[in-house]
DRENLO-749090 format. One record per residue (C-alpha): x, y, z; residue number from 1; residue in three letters. Coordinates in Angstrom, 1 decimal. Example, Ala and Ser with C-alpha at 12.3 -4.5 7.8 and 13.67 -1.06 7.14 Angstrom:
NODE	12.3	-4.5	7.8	1	Ala
NODE	13.7	-1.1	7.1	2	Ser
REM end
This chain:
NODE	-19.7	6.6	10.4	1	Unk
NODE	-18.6	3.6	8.1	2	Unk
NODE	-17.4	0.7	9.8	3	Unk
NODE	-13.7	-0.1	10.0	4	Unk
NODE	-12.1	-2.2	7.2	5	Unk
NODE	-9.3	-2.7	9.1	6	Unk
NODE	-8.5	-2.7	13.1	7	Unk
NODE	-5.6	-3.9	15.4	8	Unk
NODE	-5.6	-4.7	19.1	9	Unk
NODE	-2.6	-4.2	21.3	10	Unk
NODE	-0.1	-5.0	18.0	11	Unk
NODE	3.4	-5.4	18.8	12	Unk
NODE	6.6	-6.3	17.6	13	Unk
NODE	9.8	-6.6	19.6	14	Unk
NODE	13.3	-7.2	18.6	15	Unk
NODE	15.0	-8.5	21.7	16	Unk
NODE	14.7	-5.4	23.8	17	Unk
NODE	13.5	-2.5	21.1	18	Unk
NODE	10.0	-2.4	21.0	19	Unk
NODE	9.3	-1.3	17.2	20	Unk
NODE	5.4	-1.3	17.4	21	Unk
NODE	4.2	-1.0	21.0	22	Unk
NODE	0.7	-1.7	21.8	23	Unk
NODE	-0.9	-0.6	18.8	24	Unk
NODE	-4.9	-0.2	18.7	25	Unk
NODE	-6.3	1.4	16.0	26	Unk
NODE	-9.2	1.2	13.3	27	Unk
NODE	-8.9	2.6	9.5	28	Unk
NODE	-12.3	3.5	8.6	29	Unk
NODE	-13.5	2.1	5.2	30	Unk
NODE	-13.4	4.4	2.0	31	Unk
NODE	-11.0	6.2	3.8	32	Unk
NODE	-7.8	7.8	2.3	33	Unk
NODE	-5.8	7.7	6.3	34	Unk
NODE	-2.1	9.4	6.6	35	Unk
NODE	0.2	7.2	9.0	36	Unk
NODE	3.3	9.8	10.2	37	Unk
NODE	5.7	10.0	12.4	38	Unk
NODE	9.8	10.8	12.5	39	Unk
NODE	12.2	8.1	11.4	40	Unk
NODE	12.6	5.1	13.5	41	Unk
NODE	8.8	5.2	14.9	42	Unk
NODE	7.6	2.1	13.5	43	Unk
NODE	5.6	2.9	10.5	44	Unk
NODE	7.0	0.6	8.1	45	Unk
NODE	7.7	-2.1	10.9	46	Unk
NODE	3.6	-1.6	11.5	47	Unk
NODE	2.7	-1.9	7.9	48	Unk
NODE	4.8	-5.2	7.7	49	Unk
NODE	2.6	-6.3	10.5	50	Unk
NODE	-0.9	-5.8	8.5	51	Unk
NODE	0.7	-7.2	5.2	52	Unk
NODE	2.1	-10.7	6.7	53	Unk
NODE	5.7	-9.6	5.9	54	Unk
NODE	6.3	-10.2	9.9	55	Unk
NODE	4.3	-12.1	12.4	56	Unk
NODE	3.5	-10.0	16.0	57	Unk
NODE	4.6	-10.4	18.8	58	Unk
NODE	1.2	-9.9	20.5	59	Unk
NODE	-2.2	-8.6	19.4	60	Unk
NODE	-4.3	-8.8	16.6	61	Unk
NODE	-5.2	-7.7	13.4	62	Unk
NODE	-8.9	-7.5	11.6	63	Unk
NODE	-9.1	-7.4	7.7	64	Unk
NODE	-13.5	-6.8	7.2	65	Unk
NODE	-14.4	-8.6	10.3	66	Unk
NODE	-12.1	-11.2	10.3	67	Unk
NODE	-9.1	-12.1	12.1	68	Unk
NODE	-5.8	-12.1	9.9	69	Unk
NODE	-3.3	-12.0	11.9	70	Unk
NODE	-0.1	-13.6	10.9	71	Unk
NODE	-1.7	-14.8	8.0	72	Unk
NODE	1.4	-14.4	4.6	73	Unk
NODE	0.9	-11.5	2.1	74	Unk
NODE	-0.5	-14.0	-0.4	75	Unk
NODE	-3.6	-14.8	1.7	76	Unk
NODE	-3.8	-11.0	2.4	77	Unk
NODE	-3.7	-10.0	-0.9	78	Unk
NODE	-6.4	-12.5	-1.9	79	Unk
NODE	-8.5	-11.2	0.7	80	Unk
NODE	-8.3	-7.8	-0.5	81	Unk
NODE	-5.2	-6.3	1.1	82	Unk
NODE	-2.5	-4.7	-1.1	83	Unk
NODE	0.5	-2.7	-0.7	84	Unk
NODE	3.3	-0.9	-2.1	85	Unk
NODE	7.0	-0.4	-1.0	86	Unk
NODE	9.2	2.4	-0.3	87	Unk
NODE	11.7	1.6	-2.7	88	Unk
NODE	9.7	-0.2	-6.1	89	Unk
NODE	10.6	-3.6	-6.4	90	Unk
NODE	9.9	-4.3	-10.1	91	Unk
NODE	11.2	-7.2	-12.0	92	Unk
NODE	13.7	-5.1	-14.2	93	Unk
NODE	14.4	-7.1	-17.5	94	Unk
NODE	10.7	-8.2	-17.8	95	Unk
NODE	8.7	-5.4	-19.2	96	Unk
NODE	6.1	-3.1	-17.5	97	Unk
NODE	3.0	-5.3	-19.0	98	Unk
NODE	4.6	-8.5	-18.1	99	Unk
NODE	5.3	-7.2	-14.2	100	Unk
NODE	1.4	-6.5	-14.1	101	Unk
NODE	0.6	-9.6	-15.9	102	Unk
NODE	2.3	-11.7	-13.1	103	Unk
NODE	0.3	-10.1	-10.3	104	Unk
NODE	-2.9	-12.4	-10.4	105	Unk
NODE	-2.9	-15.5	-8.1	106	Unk
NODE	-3.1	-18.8	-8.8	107	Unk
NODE	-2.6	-18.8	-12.8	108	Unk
NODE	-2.8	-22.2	-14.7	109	Unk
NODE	-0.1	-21.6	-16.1	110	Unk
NODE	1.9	-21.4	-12.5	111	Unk
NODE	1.2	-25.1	-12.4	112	Unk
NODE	3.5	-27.6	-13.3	113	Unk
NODE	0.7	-29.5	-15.1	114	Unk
NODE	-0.8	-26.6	-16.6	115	Unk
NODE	0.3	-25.8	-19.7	116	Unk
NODE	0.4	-29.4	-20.3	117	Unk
NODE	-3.0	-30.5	-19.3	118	Unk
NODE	-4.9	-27.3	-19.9	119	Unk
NODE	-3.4	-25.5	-23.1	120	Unk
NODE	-6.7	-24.0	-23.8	121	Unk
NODE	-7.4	-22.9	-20.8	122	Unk
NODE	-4.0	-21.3	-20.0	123	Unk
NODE	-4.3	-19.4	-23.4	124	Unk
NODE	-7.8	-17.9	-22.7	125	Unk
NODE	-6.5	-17.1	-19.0	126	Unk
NODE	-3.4	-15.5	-20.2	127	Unk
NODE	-5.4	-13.4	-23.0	128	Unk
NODE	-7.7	-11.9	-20.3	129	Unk
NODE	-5.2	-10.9	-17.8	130	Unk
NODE	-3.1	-9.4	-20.6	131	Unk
NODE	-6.4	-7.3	-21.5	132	Unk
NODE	-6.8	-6.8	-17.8	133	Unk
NODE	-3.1	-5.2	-17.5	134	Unk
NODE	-3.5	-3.5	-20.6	135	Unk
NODE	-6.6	-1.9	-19.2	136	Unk
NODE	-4.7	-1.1	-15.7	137	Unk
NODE	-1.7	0.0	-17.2	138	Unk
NODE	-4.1	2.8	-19.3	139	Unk
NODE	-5.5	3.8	-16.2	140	Unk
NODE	-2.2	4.8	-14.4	141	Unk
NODE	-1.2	6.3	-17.4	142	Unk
NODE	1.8	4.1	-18.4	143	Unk
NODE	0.5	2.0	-21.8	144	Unk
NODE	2.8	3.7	-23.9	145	Unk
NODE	5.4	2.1	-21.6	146	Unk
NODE	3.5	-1.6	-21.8	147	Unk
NODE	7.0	-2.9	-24.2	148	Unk
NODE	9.9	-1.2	-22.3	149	Unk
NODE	11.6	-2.9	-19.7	150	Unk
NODE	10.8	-2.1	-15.9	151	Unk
NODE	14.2	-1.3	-15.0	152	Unk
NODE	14.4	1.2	-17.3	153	Unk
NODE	11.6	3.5	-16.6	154	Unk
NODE	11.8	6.8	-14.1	155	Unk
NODE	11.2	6.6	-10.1	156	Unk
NODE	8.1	8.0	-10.4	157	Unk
NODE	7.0	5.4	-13.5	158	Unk
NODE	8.3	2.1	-11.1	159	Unk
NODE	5.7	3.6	-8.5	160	Unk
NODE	2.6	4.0	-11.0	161	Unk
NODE	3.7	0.4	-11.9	162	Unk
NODE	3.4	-1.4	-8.7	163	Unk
NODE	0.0	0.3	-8.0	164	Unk
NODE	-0.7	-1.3	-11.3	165	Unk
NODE	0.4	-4.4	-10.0	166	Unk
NODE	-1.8	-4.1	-6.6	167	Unk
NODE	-4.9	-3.3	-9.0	168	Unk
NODE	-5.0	-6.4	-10.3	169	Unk
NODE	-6.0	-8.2	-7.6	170	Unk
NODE	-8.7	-5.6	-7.3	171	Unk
NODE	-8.0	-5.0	-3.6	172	Unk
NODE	-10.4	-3.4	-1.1	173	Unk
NODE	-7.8	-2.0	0.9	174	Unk
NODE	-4.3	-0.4	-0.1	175	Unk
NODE	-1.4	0.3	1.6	176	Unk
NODE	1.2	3.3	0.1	177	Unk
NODE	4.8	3.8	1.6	178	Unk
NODE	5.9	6.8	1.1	179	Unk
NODE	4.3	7.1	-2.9	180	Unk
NODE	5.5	10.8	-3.2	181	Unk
NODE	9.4	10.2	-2.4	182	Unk
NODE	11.5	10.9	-4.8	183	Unk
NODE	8.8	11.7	-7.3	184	Unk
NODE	9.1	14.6	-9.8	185	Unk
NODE	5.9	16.9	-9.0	186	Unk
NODE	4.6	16.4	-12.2	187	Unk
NODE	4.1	12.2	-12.0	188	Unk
NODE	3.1	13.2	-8.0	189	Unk
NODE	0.3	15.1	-9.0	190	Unk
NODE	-0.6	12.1	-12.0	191	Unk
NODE	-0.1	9.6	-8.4	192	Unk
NODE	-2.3	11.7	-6.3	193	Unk
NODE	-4.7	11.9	-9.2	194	Unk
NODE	-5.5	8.4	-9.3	195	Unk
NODE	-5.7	7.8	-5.4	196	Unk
NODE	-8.4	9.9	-5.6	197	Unk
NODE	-10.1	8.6	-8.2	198	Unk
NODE	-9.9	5.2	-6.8	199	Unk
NODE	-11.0	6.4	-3.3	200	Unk
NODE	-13.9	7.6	-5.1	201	Unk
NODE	-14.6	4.5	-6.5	202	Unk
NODE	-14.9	3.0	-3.2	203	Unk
NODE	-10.5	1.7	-2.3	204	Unk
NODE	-9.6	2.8	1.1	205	Unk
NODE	-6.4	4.0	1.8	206	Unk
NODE	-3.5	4.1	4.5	207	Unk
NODE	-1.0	6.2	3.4	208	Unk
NODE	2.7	6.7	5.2	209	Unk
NODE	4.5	9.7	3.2	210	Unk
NODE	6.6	12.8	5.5	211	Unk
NODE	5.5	15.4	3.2	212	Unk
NODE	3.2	17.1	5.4	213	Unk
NODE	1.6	19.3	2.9	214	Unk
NODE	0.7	15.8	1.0	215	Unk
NODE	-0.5	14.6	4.1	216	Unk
NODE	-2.2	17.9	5.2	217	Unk
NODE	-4.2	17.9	1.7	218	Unk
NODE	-5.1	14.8	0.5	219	Unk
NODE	-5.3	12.4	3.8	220	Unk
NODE	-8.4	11.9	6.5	221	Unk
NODE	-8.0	11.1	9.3	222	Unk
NODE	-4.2	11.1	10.4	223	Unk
NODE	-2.9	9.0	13.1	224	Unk
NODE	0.7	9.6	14.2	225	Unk
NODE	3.2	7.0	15.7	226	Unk
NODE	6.6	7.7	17.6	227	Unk
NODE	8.5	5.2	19.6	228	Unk
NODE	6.4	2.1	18.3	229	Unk
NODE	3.1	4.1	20.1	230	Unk
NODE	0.0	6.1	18.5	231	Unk
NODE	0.5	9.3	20.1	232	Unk
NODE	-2.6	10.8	17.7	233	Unk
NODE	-5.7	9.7	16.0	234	Unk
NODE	-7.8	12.5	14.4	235	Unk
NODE	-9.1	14.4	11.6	236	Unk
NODE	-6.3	16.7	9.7	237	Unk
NODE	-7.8	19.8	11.1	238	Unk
NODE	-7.4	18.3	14.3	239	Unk
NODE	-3.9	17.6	13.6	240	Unk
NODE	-3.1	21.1	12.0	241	Unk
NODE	-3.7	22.3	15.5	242	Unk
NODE	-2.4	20.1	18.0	243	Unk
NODE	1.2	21.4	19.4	244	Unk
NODE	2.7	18.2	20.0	245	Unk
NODE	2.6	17.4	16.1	246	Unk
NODE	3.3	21.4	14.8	247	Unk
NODE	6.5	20.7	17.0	248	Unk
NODE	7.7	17.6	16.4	249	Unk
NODE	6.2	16.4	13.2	250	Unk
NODE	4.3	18.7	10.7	251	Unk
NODE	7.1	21.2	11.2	252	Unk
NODE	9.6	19.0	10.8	253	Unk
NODE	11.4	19.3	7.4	254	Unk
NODE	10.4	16.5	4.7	255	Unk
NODE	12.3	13.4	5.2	256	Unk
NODE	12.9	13.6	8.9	257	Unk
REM end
């Protein structure tokens, strides 16, 4: 059994009396592609804002490869080797798709005040490897010939391709999806699921929160469901195929509830 990548210990965040993640204990086994589910309002997203720095807990902790994370900011994260997309993409729309990947690397020269001023040379050979770098990325999740258009201008389904792009970059161990099918047409879904897969087999563990079951069901191992802030199941998807509480209230449940 590999060892986790990631765990958390009694997480929990509360917002005056709601309690959005309750408790939380749970470990995501490494080179693992893991389906987080549960209805609306159970704390899925609240819980990956948690692991990412986007909030701070209220109690508990969180492990990232053996070492204690928690409340560190998404930057610190990302260095580490955490990375994660967003429900709804957040691109920046007038720059182009190879620019948005281009800006994903931390700490560029170029970033510096000093840096273009002192360094020239430097910032010129940095900038020409992470353009080949993005180039390279952007191949990969099929969008090159869409390197020159502007971000806000490309499909749904293209904005998601792009931020994984974006989260390649940083060549991150672990990678965190919300909802990556929604709103997708089935034809850039199945590119999506494509290249999860291939990472995954390149070694990139996965947690993945997405309500199509049958995505879930196919392409995710283990499953853990949450509902009222609280894991309610942690087990293989067999496991979850059969267990009554979930045929009722979740993998029955039509898409998007």
């Amino acid at each position: 059994m590999a060892e986790p990548i990631l765990s958390t210990r009694g997480l929990s965040r509360h917002f005056g009396p709601l309690k959005a993640v309750d408790g939380v204990s749970l470990d995501i086994r490494e080179g693992s592609i893991t389906g987080l589910i549960g209805p609306n309002g159970a704390g899925k997203s609240t819980l990956f804002n948690l692991l990412t720095g986007a909030l701070k807990p209220t109690a508990g902790t969180v492990t990232l490869a053996g070492r204690d994370v928690t409340g560190l900011p998404p930057d610190r994260l990302f260095a580490l080797g955490l990375g994660r997309t967003f429900q709804i993409p957040r691109p920046f729309a007038r720059m182009s798709v190879l620019e948005n990947v281009m800006l994903a690397p931390l700490a560029q020269t170029g970033e510096r005040l000093a840096g273009p001023f002192l360094s020239p040379g430097r910032v010129r050979a940095e900038e020409a490897a992470i353009r080949a770098r993005a180039l390279e990325v952007l191949d990969f999740v099929t969008l090159a010939p869409l390197a020159d258009h502007p971000a806000g201008k490309i499909s749904g389904g293209q904005m998601k391709l792009l931020e994984l792009a974006r989260i390649l970059m940083g060549d991150p161990k672990l990678i965190l999806l919300d909802e990556p099918a929604a709103g997708v047409n089935p034809t850039l879904t199945r590119t999506l699921i494509g290249k999860i897969e291939e990472l995954n087999r390149a070694g990139k563990t996965f947690v993945i929160i997405e309500h199509d079951m049958d995505f879930v069901m196919r392409h995710c191992d283990p499953v853990i469901a949450l509902a009222e802030g609280r894991v309610i199941f942690q087990g293989t998807a067999a496991e979850a195929r059969a267990n009554p509480d979930l045929l009722d209230a979740y993998l029955g449940a039509p898409a998007g509830d």
